[in-house]
C-alpha positions as CSV (number, residue, x, y, z in Angstrom):
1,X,0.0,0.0,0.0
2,X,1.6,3.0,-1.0
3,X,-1.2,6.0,-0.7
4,X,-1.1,8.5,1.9
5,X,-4.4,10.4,1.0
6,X,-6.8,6.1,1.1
7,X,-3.8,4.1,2.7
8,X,-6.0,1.2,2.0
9,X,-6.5,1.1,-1.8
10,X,-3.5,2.6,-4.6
11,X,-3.7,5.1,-6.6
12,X,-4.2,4.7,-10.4
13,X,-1.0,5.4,-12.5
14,X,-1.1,7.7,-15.2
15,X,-4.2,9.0,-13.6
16,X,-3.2,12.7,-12.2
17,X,-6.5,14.9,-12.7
18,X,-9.8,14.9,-10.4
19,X,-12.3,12.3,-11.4
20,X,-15.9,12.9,-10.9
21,X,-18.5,10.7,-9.4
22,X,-20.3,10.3,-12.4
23,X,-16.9,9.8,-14.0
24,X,-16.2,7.0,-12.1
25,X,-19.6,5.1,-12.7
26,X,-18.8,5.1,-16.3
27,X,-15.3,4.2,-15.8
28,X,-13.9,1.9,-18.2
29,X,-13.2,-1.6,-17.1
30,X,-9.6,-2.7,-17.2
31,X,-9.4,-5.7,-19.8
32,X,-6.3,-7.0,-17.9
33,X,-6.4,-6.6,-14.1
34,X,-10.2,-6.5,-13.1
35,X,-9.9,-3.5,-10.3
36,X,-12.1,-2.1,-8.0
37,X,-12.2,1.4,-7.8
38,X,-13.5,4.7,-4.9
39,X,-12.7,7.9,-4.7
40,X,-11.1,10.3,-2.1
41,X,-11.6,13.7,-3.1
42,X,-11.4,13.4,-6.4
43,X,-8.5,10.9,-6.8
44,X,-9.4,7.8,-8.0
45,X,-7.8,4.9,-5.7
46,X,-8.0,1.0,-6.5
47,X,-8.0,-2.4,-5.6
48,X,-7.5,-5.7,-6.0
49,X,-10.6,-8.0,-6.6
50,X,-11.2,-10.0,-2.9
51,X,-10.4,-13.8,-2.4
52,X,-13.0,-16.4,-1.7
53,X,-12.9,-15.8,1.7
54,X,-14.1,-12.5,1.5
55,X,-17.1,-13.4,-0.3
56,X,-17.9,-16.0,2.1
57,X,-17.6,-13.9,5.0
58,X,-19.7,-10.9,3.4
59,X,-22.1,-12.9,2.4
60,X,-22.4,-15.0,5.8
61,X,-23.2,-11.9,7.4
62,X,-25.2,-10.0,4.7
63,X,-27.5,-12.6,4.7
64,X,-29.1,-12.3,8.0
65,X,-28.6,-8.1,7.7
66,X,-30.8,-8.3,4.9
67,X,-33.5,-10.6,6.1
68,X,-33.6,-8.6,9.4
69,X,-33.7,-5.3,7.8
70,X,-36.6,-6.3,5.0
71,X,-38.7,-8.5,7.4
72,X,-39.4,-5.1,10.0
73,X,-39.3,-2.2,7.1
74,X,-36.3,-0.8,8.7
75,X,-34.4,0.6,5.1
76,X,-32.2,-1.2,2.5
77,X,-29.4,-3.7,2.9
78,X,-26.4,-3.2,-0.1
79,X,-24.2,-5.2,-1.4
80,X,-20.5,-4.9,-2.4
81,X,-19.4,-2.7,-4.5
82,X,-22.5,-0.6,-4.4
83,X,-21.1,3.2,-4.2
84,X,-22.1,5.9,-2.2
85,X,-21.3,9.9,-2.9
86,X,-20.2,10.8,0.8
87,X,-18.3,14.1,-0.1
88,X,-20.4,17.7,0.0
89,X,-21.5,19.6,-3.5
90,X,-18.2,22.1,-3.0
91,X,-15.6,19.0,-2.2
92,X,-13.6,16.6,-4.6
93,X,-16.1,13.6,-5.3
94,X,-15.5,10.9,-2.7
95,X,-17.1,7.7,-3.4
96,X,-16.8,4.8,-1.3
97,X,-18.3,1.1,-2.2
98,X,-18.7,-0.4,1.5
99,X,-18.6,-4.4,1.2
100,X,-22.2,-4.0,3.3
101,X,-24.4,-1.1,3.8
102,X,-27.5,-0.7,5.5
103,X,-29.1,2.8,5.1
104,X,-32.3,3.7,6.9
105,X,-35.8,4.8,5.4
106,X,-35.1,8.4,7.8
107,X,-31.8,8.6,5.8
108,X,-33.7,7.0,2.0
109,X,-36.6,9.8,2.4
110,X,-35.9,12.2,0.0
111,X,-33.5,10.2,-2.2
112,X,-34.2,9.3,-5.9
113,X,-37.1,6.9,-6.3
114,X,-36.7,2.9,-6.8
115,X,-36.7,2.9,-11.2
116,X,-35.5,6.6,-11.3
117,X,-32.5,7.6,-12.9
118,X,-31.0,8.5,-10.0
119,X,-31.1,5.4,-8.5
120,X,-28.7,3.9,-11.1
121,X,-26.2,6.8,-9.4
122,X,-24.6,6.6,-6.5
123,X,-26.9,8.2,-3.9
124,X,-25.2,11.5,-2.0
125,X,-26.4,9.7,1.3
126,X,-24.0,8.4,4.0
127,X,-25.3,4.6,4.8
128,X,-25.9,4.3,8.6
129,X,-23.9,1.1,8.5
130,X,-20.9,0.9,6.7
131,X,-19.1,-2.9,6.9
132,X,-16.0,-3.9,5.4
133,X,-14.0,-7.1,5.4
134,X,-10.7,-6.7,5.4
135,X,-8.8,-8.3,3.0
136,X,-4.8,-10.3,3.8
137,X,-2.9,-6.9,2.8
138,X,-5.1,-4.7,5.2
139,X,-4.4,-3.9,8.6
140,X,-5.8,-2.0,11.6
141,X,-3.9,1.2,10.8
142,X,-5.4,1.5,6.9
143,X,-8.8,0.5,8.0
144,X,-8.7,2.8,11.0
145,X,-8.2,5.7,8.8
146,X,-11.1,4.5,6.6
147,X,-13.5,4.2,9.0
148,X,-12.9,7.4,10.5
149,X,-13.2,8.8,6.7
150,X,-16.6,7.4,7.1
151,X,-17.6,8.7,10.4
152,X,-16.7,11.7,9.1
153,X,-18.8,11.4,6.4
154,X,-22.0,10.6,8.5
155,X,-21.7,7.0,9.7
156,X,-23.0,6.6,12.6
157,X,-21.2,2.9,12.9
158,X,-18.6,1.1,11.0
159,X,-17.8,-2.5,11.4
160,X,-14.1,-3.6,10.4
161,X,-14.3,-7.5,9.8
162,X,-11.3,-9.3,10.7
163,X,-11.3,-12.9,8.7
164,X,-7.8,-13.8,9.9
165,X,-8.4,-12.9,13.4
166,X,-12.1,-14.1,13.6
167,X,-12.6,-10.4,15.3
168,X,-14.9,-7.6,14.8
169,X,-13.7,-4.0,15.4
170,X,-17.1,-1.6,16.0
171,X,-16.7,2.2,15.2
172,X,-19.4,4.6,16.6
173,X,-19.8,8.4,15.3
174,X,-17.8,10.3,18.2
175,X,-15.0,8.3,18.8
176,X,-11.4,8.4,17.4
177,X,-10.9,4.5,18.2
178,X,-13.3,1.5,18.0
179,X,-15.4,1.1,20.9
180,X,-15.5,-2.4,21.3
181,X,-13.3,-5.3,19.4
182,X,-15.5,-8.6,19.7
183,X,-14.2,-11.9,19.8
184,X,-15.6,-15.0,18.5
185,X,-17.9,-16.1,21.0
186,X,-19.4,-12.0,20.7
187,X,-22.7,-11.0,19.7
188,X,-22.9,-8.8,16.3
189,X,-25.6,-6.5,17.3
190,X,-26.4,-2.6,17.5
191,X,-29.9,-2.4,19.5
192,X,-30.3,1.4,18.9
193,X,-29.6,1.3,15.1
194,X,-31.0,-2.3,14.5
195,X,-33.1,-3.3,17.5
196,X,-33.7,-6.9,18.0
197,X,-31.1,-8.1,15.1
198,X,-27.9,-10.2,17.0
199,X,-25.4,-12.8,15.3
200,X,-23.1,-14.5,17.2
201,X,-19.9,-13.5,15.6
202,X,-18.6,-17.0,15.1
203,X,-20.9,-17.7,12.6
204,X,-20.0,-15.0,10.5
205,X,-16.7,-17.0,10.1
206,X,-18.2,-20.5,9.6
């Protein structure tokens, strides 16, 4: 990892000059290496494609988010690579594709319609949940300065999901460190945000 300004993704060579959101979700695809790409402020950052555990992982745990969240009307659940415009109007375009998202129906009022062109966008709207899962060649450090990008952005909680580690590092809005690293035998759960939803953190692993 060689960025300063996203110390988690790499910039793009050759690529010098802002990019714009709506730049980015026409970006061409690269024929050879089959990156995933955010922005920060205009700079358009990449990464690798994740490994097969990462997919089981998000999936193991988007699984139940969703269900919960559609059973009791509480918002939308995302999946990876789904983008979301967290910079202001007046600010470099920073996009961020959370691996798992849940926004609210307070935060979804007033955002384009389902079948509306701008829903094929990415919605200016900071999810209430942001999750990632970090990948081999991610560390606390990187992820720490992501999910405070987040926070800042509106988050209100950001979980960092450690495969390797079978851990769970929980960000809340207000505080400069996590507030709580869960272990294995841990319950996932956030009763104010998501009331009555709970996973035992082991089975997001198994």
């Amino acid at each position: 990892m060689v960025a300063t300004i996203a110390p988690w993704a790499e910039p793009v060579p050759g690529v010098e000059r802002l990019v714009t959101a709506e730049e980015l979700l026409y970006w061409p695809e690269d024929r050879q290496y089959p990156w995933r790409y955010e922005l920060m402020a205009g700079r358009l950052m990449r990464m690798s494609p994740p490994g097969f555990e990462h997919g089981e992982v998000t999936l193991n745990l988007s699984s139940p988010l969703h269900r919960f969240v559609k059973a009791h009307g509480l918002g939308v659940v995302t999946a990876a690579e789904t983008g979301y415009l967290l910079s202001r109007p007046h600010e470099g375009d920073t996009v961020f594709a959370p691996d798992i998202a849940f926004v609210s129906v307070a935060r979804l009022a007033g955002q384009p319609a389902r079948g509306t062109a701008g829903r094929r966008s990415y919605l200016r709207v900071a999810p209430d949940l942001a999750i990632e899962v970090a990948s081999p060649d991610q560390h606390r450090p990187e992820m720490a300065a992501k999910a405070r990008q987040y926070l800042a952005a509106g988050v209100q909680i950001v979980w960092i999901i450690w495969p390797g580690r079978r851990e769970v590092d929980v960000w809340r809005s207000g505080s400069p460190e996590p507030v709580v690293m869960l272990k294995s035998d841990n319950q996932l759960e956030d009763p104010e945000l998501l009331p009555g939803f709970s996973l035992r953190v082991a089975e997001i692993f198994d």
